[in-house]
N, C-alpha and C positions, 0 to 999 in steps of 0.2 A: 705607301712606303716606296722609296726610292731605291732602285735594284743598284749595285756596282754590276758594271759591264767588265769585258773581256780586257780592255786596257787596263783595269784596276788590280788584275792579278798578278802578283810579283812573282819575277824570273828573271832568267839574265837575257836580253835585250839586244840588237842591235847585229851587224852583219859579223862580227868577232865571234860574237856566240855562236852563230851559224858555220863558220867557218870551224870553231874550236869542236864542233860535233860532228861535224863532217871526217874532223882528223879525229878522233875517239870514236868515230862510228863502231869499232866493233867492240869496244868496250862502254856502249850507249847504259848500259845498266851500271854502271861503276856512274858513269854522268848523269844518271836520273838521280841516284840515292841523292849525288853531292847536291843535286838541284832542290831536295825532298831537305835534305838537312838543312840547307843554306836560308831557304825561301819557304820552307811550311808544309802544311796535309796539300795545298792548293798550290799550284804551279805552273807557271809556262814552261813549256819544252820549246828551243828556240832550232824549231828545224821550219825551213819553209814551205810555203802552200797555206791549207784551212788550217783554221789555229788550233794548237794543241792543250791539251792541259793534263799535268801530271795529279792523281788521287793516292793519296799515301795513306787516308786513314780508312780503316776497314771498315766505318761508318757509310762513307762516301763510294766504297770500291761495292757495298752488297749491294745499296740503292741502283748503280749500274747496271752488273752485272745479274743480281736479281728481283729486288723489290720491284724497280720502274724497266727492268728491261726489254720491255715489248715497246719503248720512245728510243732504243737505238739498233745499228744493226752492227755488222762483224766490220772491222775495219779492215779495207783489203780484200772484201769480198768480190770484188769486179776479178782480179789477177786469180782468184780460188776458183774462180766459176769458168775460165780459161782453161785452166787445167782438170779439173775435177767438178765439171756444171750441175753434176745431182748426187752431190755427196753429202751429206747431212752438213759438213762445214759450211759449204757454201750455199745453203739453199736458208729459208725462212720460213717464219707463219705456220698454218698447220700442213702444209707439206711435210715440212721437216719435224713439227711433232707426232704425227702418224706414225712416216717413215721408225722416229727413231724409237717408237713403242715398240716394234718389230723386233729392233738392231737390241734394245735392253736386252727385250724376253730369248732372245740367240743366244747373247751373251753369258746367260745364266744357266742357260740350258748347257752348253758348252763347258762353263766353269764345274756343272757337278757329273760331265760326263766323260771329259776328255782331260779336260786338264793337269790332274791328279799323273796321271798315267805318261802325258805325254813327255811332262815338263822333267820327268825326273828321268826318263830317256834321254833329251837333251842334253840334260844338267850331266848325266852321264858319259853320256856324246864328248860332248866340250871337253870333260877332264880328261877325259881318255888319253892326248897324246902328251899330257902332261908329262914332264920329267925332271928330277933332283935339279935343282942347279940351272934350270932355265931361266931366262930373262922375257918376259908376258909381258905383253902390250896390253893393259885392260881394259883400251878403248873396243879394239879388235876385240878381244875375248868378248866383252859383254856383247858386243855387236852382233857379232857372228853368230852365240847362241840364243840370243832372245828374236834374231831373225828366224833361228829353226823353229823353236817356241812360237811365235806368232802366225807362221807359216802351218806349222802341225795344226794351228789348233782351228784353223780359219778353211780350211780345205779338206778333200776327200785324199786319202794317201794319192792315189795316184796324180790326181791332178798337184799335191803338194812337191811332189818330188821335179818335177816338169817347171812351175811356179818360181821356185826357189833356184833354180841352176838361171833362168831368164832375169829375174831383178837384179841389177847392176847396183849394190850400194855404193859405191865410189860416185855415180852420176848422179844422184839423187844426194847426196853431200856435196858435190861440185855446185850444183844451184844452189841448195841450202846457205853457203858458204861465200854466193855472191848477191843474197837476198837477206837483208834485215829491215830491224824496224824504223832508220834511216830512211833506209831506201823505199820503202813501202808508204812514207810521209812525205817522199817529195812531192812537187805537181805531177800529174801523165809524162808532159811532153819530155819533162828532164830521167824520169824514172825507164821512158825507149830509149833515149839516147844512152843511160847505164846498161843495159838491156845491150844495144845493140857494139861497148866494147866487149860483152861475156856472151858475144854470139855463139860459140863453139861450145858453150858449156849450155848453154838454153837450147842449141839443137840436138844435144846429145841428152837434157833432159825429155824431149820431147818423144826424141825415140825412143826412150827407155816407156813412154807413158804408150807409146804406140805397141810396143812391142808386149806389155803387162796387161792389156785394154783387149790385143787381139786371142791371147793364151785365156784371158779370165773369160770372154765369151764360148771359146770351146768349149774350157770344164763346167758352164753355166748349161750348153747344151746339151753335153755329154750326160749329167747330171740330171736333168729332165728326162733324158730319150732314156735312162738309166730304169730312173723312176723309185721311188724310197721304198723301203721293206725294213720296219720296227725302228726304233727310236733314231733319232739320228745325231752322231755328236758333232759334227764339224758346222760350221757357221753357213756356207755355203749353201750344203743340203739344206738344213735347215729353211733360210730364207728361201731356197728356190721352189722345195715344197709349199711351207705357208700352211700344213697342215698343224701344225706345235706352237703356232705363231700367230695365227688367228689370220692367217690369207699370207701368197707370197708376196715378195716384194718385187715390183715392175721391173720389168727387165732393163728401163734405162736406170734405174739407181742401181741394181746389183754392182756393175761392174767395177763404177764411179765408189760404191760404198766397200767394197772389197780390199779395192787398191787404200782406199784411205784409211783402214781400219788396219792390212799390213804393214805400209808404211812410217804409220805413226805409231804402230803397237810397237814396232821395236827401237824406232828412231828414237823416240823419247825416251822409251824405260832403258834403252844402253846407256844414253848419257847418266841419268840419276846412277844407275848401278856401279857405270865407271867411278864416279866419286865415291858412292860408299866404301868400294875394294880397298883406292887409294889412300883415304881416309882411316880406315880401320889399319889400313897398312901400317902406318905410324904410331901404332898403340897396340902393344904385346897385351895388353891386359884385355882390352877390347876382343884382340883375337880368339884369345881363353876363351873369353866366355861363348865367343860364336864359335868354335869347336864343340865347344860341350854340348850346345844346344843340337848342332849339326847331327851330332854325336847320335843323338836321338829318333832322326828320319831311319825312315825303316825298307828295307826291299818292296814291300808292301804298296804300289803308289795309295792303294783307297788307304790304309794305316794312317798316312801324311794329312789328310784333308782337313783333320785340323789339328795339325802341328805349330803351322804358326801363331795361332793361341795360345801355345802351353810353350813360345820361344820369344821372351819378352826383349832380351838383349837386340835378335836377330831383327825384329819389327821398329826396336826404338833407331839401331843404325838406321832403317828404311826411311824411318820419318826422320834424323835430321838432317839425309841428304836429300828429302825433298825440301825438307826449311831453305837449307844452306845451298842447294845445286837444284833449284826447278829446274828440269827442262824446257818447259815450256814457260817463259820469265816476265811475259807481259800480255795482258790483255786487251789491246784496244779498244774502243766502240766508239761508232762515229752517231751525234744526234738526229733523229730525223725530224724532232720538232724542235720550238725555243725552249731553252730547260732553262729549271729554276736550281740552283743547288747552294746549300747555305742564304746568305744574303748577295749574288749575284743570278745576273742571268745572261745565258749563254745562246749566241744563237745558234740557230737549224743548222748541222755541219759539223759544228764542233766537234774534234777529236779527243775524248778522256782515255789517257793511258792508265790502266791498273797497272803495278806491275809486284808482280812475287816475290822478288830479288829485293826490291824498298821494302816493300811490308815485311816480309819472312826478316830481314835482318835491321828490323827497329828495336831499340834497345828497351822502348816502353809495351814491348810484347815479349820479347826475348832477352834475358838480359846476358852480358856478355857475347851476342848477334856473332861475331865473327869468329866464335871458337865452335868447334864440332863436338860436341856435345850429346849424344845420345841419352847421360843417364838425366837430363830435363824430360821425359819422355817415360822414363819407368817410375816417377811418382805419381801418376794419372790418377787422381781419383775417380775420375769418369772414364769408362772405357771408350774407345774410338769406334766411328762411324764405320762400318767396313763396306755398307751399302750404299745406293747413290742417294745421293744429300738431293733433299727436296729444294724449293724453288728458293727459301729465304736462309740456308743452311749449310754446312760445310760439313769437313772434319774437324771437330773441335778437341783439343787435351786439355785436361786440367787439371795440371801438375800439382800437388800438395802445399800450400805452403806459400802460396804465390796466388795474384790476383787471376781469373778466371778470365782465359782469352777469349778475344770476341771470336765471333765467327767465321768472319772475315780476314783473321789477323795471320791467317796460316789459311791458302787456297791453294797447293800444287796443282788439283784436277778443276781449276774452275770453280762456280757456282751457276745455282741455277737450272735452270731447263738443259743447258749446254755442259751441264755436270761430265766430265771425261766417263766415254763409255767402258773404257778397259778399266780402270779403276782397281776391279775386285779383285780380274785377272791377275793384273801387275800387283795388289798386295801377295799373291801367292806364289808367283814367279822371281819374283824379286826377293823373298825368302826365301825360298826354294834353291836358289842358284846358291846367296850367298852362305845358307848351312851347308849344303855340298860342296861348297871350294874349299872352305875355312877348317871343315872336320880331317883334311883331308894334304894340307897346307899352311904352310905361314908363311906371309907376305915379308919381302923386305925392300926398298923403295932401293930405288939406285939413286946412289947420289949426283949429285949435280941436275935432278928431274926435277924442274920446278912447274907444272900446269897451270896454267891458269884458264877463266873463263874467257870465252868469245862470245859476244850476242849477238848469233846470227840469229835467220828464223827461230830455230833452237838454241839452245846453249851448248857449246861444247868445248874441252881441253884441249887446249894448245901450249905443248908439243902433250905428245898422248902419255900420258900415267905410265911409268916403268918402272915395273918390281924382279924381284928375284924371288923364284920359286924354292922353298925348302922343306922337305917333307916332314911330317908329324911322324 
């Protein structure tokens, strides 16, 4: 049988193209879909260096990301391992499966220990200085408490309070915000010289990594010389013991896996949340019913633990602003052998883009893709995965009445081995905050705000979501 090769793939072609994505670079996911619609499930993305290819159908994205994924590795893993060298991102093989059997069993430990308790302090925290008549930023807002949130729940009090006053969010959105999936496709040589005009924002990331890297080794030794006594709920202890965990974890991944677990635990779950606020902001009815549900959380934190269960409205906004606002919006993976996919074959190198943004808003998964729609979500006749999706699996809904999505057709946390570790966390956080704002408030958008998406690393609102605070 005669394979089609990589010239036989259609996309748009030629140095116009390249040039035209260059100037849409930060709306690269608005020019993936138009690429995904124009040209097919299969596609050329016309950025230069090794060749790209866009996967639109959720057929193509699980066989990547998890059927055959041990034939690719992270894309972009050289610039991870710069930064973050033994972080589960960036590492592979069973290193990184070991390691992340650890980081799970933390995870879990921490979700029925701390979490309950901490999140609705925060959640508390946050609303506190609220007042009648104020105008909220809810990039800030979600920012600021899901950093306490992730901070509380990853560390021992004292070291959290130390921790948290040292991370610079502003510096770590400075690089964010001059690293995308553009830029991370160029060749090296062109990708230093980008690099070296955002000199002053890569050296102020770097310090930010020095100054996070030298605090996280104290509370790591403080933390041993300390030594544990009865259960332990912070993530920290936990690994540094190893006794809950089945051994600790080496002291060169602590750090590297710390900093990655706070940084992305709140980086990403702010952006999603900013858009659900914004979103529900524009629908009085919407708000109802996440009052009512709000309405219900109790002083109690162990009472809450499973609240989100019994608050269907509060869970369906959750899921469709991960449909509609993944944060995290694309998956690359570069091939390390020749791959067969369909009837072509691609060689060793190749780059396949998944990307969430295409898939989550195809009309033959979702119909009506570009309206915020929560109530597709509350005719589920199968309940959702709350736990991590094994290697060929996801979160899957399926909605009544409609054809039964694949599995792949909605992936906010990934698939696979590389399934998003906070996952559980973030579904309880992420309820959590939005029944305590909404019981408590009603949003009113200010006019002339119009956000839209940016596809940096992450995805985020530009200019930031502004509402008017009105009390209930």
């Amino acid at each position: 049988m005669a394979f089609l090769r990589l010239q036989d793939v259609p996309g748009p072609m030629g140095w116009s193209a390249h040039y035209d994505l260059f100037r849409r670079r930060l709306d690269m996911g608005v020019v993936l879909r138009e690429i995904s619609q124009a040209h097919g499930d299969l596609a050329r993305i016309p950025i230069p260096g090794a060749p790209k290819v866009l996967l639109s159908h959720p057929d193509d994205i699980q066989e990547v990301l998890a059927t055959k994924a041990a034939m690719f590795r992270l894309f972009g893993q050289d610039l991870l391992r710069r930064l973050i060298p033994w972080g589960q991102i960036a590492i592979e093989g069973q290193v990184h499966d070991d390691n992340r059997s650890q980081l799970v069993l933390a995870m879990r430990k921490i979700l029925s220990r701390r979490i309950p308790r901490l999140s609705l302090e925060q959640c508390q925290r946050g609303l506190a200085p609220l007042r009648d008549g104020d105008m909220l930023d809810l990039y800030q807002f979600a920012r600021d408490v899901t950093l306490a949130m992730s901070s509380a729940a990853l560390f021992p009090q004292a070291a959290e309070r130390e921790l948290t006053g040292r991370v610079d969010p502003d510096a770590f959105l400075k690089i964010l915000s001059n690293t995308n999936a553009w830029l991370l496709g160029i060749p090296v040589v062109l990708q230093k010289m980008r690099h070296l005009a955002q000199l002053p924002h890569t050296l102020q990331m770097l310090r930010l990594r020095r100054r996070v890297h030298a605090q996280l080794r104290e509370s790591i030794r403080l933390v041993r010389q300390r030594g544990a006594s009865g259960p332990q709920a912070d993530a920290l202890t936990l690994l540094t013991d190893g006794s809950e965990i089945g051994g600790p974890l080496r002291d060169e991944f602590l750090a590297d896996n710390m900093m990655t677990l706070l940084l992305a635990g709140y980086e990403t779950g702010h952006n999603v949340l900013t858009w659900a606020m914004w979103e529900a902001a524009h629908r009085e009815d919407l708000q109802t019913h996440l009052a009512e549900e709000g309405s219900r959380l109790s002083d109690d934190p162990e009472a809450n633990n499973e609240w989100i269960n019994t608050a269907p409205w509060t869970d369906a906004v959750v899921q469709e602003a991960l449909r509609m606002y993944p944060s995290v919006w694309t998956l690359p993976r570069q091939s390390l052998f020749e791959y067969r996919l369909r009837d072509h074959l691609f060689d060793a190198g190749t780059i396949f883009y998944t990307s969430q943004w295409v898939t989550h808003r195809d009309p033959r998964w979702f119909p009506q893709p570009d309206r915020f729609q929560p109530e597709r979500w509350l005719e589920a006749a199968s309940p959702s995965v709350k736990g991590e999706a094994d290697s060929t699996s996801a979160v899957v809904e399926k909605p009544a009445g409609r054809v039964k999505h694949h599995p792949f057709a909605f992936f906010p946390f990934g698939g696979g081995k590389r399934f998003c570790l906070g996952k559980a966390v973030f579904d309880f956080e992420a309820g959590l905050l939005l029944g305590s704002l909404f019981r408590e408030w009603r949003l009113e958008p200010v006019q002339n705000c119009h956000p839209r998406p940016r596809f940096y690393v992450t995805m985020q609102p530009d200019p930031p979501p502004l509402v008017v605070l009105r009390r209930r």
